[in-house]
C-alpha positions in Angstrom: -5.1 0.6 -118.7 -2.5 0.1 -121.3 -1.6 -3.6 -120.0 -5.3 -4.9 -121.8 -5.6 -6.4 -124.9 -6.8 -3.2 -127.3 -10.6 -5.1 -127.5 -10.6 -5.1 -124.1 -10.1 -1.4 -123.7 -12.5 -0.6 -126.9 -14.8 -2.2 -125.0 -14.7 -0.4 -121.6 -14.5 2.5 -123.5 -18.1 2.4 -124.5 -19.2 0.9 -121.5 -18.2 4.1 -119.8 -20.2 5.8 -122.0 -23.4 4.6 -119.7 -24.3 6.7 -116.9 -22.6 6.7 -113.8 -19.6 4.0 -115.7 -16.4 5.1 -114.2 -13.2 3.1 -115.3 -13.6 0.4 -112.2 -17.4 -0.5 -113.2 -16.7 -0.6 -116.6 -13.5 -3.0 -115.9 -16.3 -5.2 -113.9 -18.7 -5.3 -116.6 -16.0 -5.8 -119.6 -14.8 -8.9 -117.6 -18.2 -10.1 -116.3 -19.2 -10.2 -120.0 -16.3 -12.4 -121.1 -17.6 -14.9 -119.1 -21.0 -15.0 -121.1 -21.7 -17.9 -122.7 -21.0 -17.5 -126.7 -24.7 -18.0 -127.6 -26.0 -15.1 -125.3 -23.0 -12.8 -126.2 -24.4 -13.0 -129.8 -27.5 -12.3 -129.0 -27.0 -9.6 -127.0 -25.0 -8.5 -129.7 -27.3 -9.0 -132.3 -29.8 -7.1 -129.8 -27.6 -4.1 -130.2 -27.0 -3.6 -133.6 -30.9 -3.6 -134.5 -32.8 -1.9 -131.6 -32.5 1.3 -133.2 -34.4 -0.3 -136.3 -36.7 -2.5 -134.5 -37.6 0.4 -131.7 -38.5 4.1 -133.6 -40.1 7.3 -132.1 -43.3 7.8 -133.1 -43.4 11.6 -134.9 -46.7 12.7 -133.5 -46.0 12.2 -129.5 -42.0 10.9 -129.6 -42.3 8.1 -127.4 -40.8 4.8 -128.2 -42.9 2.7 -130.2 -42.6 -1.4 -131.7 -44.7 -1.4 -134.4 -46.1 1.7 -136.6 -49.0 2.7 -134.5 -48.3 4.2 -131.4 -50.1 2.7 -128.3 -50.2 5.9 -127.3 -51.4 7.6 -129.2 -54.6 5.7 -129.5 -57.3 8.2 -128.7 -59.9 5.2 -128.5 -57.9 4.0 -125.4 -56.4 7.3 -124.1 -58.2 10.6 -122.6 -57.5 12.9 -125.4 -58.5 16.0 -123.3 -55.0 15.8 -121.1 -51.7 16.0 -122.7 -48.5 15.2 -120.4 -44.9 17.1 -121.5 -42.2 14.9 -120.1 -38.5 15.0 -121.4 -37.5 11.8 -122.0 -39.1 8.2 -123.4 -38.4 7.0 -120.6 -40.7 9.2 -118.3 -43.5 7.4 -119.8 -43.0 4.2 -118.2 -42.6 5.8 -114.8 -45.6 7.7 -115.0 -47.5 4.5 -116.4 -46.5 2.6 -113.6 -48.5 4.8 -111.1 -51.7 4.3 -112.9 -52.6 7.6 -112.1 -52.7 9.2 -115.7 -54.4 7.8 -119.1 -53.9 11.3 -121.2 -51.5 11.6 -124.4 -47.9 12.6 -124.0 -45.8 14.9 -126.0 -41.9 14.4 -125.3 -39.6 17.2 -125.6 -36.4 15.7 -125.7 -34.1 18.5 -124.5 -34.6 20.6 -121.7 -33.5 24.4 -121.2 -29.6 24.1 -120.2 -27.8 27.2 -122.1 -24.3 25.9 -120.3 -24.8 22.7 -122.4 -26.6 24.9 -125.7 -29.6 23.1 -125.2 -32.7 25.0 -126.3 -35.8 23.5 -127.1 -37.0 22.8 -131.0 -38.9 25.0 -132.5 -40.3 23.3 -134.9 -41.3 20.9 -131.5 -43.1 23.6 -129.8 -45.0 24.1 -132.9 -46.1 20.7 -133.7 -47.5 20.7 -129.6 -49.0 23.8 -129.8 -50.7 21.8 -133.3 -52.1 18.6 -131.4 -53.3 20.9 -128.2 -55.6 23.0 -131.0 -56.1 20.2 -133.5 -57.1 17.7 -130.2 -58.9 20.5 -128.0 -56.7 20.4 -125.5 -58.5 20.5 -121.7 -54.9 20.5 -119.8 -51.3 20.2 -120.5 -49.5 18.7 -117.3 -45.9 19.3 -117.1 -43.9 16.6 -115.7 -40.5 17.8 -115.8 -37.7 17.4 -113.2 -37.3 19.6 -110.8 -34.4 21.5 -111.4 -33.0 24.4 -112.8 -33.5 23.3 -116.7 -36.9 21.4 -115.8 -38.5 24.8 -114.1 -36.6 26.9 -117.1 -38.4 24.7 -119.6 -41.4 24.7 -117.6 -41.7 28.6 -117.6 -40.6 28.7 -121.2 -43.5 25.9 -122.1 -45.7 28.4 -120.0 -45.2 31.3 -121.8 -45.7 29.7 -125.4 -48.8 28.3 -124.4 -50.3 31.6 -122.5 -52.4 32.5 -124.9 -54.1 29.4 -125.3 -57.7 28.5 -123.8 -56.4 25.3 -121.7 -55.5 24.7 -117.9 -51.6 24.8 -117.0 -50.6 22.6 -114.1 -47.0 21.3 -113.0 -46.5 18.0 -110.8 -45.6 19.4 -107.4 -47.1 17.8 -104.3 -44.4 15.3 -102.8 -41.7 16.1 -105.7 -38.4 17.4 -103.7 -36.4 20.4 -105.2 -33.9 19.4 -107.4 -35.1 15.8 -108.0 -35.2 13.7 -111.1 -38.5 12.2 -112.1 -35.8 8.8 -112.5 -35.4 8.3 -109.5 -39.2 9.2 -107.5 -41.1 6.5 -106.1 -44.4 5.7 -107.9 -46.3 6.5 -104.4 -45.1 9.3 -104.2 -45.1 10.0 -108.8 -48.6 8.8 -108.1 -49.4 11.8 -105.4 -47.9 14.2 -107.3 -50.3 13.7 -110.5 -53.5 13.4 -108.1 -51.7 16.4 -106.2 -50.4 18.8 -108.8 -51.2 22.4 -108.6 -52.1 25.0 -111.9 -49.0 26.7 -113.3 
């Protein structure tokens, strides 16, 4: 790609940095942006360099939050006697969208993938194993994917939290093996809440 300009190249160089950006999509999108108009180019740009100050993870569940207080983690509009362990942020709003779950979350952020020296925090671990005794806990769902570092993390999760007077379940019903929470229908997200099974 040596025969663009060296903006042009800076910039499909982070655009390939997105998921699932090879060189040919990033070449698309690189040339579909130059044709922005001026004014939206700037504001996209501006959008950039302040979302990671205008967006922050709230410390007590780590889900993305706009202001200081965490929707949430309001108790006064959230079943406090469920907490849901998902991965990513971004589980939330695919979980929300069934309208099968009004518990807390707790977002663990890495999963289990020793080929890629993930582990999961401890100092994480602790501060869940905190808001389950602190909030008395009824049942911690685990909505991980389900694949070899989601059912890893799952067991490991498990096993922390085996001592523990709560109820264990795993979303299972409709959920095919090796599948990515991402890319589940919310039919079939929503069945697997109503459905899931005790770990």
């Amino acid at each position: 790609m040596h025969k663009y300009p060296k903006n042009i190249l800076t910039l499909i160089a982070f655009l390939k940095k997105l998921p699932g950006v090879g060189n040919k999509t990033a070449e698309r999108f690189c040339f579909d942006l130059i044709k922005w108009k001026d004014s939206d180019l700037k504001s996209f740009g501006q959008l950039l360099s302040t979302i990671l100050e205008s967006i922050k993870k709230c410390p007590i569940c780590g889900c993305l939050a706009e202001n200081e207080k965490c929707h949430f983690c309001d108790l006064s509009q959230r079943d406090k006697t469920t907490l849901c362990i998902i991965a990513s942020p971004k589980d939330l709003y695919l979980i929300e969208e069934t309208n099968s779950y009004n518990g807390i979350y707790h977002v663990l952020e890495n999963l289990i993938s020793p080929m890629d020296g993930f582990n999961i925090d401890d100092d994480n671990i602790k501060k869940l194993e905190n808001r389950i005794e602190n909030l008395k806990i009824k049942e911690v769902i685990i909505a991980l994917d389900s694949t070899l570092e989601g059912d890893a993390t799952a067991l490991f999760i498990k096993t922390k939290l085996k001592n523990m007077d709560l109820k264990i379940s795993r979303l299972a019903f409709g959920l095919p093996i090796g599948s990515s929470l991402e890319y589940i229908d919310g039919g079939t997200l929503a069945k697997a809440f109503t459905g899931r099974q005790k770990f």
